[in-house]
N, C-alpha and C positions, 0 to 999 in steps of 0.2 A: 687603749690597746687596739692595734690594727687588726686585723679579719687573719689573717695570716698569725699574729702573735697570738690571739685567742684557739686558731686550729692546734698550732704546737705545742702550745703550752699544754691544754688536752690529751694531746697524745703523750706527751713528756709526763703526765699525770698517771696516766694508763700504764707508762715502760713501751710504747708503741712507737712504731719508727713511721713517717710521713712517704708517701706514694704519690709520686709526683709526676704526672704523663705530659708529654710536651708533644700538641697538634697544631699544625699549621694552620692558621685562618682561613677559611674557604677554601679548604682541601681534603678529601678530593670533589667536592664538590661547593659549588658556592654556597650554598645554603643549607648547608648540610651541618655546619659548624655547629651551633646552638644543641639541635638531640645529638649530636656526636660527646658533648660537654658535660648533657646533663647522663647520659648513658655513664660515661666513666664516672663521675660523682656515685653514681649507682652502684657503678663495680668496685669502690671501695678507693676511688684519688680522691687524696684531702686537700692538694694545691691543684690547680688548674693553669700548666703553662702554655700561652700563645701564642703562638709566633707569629709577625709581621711580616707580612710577603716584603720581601725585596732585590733588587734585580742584579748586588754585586755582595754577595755576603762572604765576609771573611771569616767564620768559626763554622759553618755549616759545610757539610758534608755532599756527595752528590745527592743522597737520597734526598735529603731536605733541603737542599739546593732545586731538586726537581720540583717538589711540595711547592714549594714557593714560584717556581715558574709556572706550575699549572692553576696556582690560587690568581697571580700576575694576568694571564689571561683570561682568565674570570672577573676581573675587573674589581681584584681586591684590594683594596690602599688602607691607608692609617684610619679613613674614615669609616669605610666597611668595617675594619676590625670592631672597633668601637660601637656599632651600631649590633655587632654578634655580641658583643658583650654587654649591651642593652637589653637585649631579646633575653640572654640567660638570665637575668635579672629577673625578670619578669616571675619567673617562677622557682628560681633559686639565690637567695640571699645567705644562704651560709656557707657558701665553696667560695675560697677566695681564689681571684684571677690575677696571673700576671703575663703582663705581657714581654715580648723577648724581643726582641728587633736592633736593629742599626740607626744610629745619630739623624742621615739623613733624611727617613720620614716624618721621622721625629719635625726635625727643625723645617723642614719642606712644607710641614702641618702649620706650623707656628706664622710661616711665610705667608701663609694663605688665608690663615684664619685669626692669627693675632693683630697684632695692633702694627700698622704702617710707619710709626717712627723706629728708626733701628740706628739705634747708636753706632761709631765704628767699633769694631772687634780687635780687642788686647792684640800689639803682632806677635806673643809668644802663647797666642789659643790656636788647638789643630783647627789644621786642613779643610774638616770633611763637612764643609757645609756647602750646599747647591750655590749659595750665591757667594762671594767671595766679600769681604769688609763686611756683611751684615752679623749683628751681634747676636750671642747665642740668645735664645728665649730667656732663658730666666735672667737676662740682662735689660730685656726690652719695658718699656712703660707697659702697666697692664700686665706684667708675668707672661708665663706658660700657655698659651692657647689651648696646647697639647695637654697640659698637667691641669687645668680646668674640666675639659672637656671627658679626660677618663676621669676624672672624681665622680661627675656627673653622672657617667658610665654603668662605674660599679666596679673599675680596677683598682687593684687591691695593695699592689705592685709591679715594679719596673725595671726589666734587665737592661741595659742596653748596653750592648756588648764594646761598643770605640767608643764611651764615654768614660777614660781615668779618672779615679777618684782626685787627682792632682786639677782637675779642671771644672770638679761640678758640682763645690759645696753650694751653691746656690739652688742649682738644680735639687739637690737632696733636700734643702731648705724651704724649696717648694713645695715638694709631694709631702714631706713631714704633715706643713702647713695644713694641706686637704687628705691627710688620712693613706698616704699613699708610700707604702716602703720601696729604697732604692738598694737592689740587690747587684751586688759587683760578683764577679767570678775569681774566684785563683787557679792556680794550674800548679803542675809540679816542677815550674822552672820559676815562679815567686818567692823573691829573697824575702827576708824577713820586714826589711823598710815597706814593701809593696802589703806586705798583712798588715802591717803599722795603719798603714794609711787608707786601706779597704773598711779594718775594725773600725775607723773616724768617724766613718758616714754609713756604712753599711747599715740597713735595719732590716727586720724580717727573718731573713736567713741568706746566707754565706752558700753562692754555689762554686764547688771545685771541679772543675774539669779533670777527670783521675787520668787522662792522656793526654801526649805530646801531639799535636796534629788537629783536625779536625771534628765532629762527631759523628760517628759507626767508622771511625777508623780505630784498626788496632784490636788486640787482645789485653783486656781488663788485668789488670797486673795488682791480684785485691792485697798483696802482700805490702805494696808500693802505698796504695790507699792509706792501709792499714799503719805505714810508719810517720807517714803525713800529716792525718789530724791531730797527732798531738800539739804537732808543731802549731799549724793553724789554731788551733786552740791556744795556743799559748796567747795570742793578740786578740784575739777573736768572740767573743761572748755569748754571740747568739747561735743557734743552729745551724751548722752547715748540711749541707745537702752533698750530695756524691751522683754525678753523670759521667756522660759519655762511656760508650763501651759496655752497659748493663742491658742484657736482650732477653737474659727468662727469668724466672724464679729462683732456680739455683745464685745466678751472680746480685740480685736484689739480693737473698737473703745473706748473702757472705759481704754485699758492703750495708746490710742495715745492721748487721753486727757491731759497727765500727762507726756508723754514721748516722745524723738525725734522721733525715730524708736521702732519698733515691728516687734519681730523675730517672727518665725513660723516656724518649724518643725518635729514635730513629728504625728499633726495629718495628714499633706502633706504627706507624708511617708507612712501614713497607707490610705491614697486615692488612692495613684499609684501602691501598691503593689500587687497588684492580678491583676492589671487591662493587659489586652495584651497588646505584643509592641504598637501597631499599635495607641491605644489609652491612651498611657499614656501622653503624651502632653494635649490633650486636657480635660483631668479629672484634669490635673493638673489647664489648666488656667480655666476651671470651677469654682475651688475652690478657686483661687486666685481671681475670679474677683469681688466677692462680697465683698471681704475683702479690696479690694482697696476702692471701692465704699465707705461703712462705715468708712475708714478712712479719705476719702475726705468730706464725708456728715460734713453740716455745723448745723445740728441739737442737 
């Protein structure tokens, strides 16, 4: 049982619903990540999501589009992240971490630190890889660089937003391999074949995007949520989680009603962002602690 299945299952034990804060790595400051991580473990997050600075993201928002520009010039890459989630290790081994990022550092990592033979690449595998004919990682002699190197780490779990489940049983095959769950996202334009084929490979927990568009865009529509996971549950097994759109304790407590977990992001992001080093831990667990509270409140 993965680090993530042992948190849930716990809380699922409890009646407790899962608090789930999504910080960008090296932001806002480079080295700030690690007491930023362990602060909200404090303030009562039982996943820890981290997102991967990188320079063309397509599900992020401005605010975390910024996050991620200011981590980028901090000189934060796939390696950096990995080396923050070394440090947290160091003195917290029961918060699992996952991390959130785009195909390309991913495979950019693999380029550089995996093994030099690269088979050609299937022509009906996407696009999105920095070199063109070179084969995905978990197709190369010697596996995953990338999926080695966070075992080693301490990650727990792996979102990666332009990886289809239609293109990465292998990859899920990997992380299985070393301990490491592969989380897909649904959204509310995911037909039913698309849940089919998420439940295949999905482990950990199921995250659903509860809006059309980006993240901190839009008004949280919990009615909408609310008629959806049944559906998703219908293919679906393990705990989905509920983001995008949830910014205080009121809208956590109306999708933990309905939902395993409740992500949070984007307005966390824009609480630490101005704030100085010295206090960005504690703005953070301000903000997290009420949000906990209402998800435990039994009213």
């Amino acid at each position: 049982m993965s680090r993530i299945d042992s948190a849930l299952a716990a809380l699922r034990a409890q009646s407790r619903k899962a608090l789930i804060p999504y910080v960008t790595a090296g932001f806002p400051y480079p080295d700030s990540t690690p007491a930023l991580m362990h602060g909200m473990a404090e303030a009562g997050a039982d996943i820890i999501e981290l997102g991967v600075p990188f320079s063309d993201p397509a599900a992020d928002g401005p605010v975390i589009q910024q996050a991620g520009d200011r981590a980028l010039a901090h000189g934060i890459g796939l390696a950096q992240v990995l080396d923050i989630v070394r440090a947290f290790r160091q003195q917290d081994d029961r918060t699992p971490v996952v991390l959130m990022g785009y195909a390309n550092p991913v495979e950019r990592y693999d380029q550089r630190l995996g093994d030099k033979i690269t088979p050609p690449r299937s022509p009906a595998s996407h696009g999105a890889l920095p070199l063109e004919g070179a084969a995905p990682p978990w197709e190369r002699p010697g596996g995953s660089a990338f999926v080695r190197d966070a075992a080693k780490a301490g990650v727990d779990g792996v979102l990666i937003v332009d990886y289809p489940p239609e293109e990465c049983a292998g990859f899920a095959a990997q992380l299985k391999a070393h301990g490491i769950d592969l989380i897909f996202l649904l959204a509310p334009t995911s037909t039913e074949q698309r849940m089919k084929q998420v439940a295949q490979l999905a482990s950990g927990y199921v995250y659903y995007v509860s809006l059309k568009g980006v993240t901190g865009s839009g008004a949280l529509d919990t009615a909408q949520v609310q008629a959806m996971l049944p559906r998703i549950r219908e293919h679906v097994k393990i705990p989905v989680g509920v983001g995008f759109g949830i910014r205080d304790a009121d809208t956590a407590r109306a999708i933990g009603q309905v939902a395993d977990a409740v992500v949070i992001g984007t307005r966390l992001i824009q609480v630490i962002a101005d704030q100085p080093q010295e206090k960005v831990v504690a703005a953070a667990m301000d903000f997290l602690r009420p949000i906990r509270a209402a998800l435990d409140s039994k009213e």
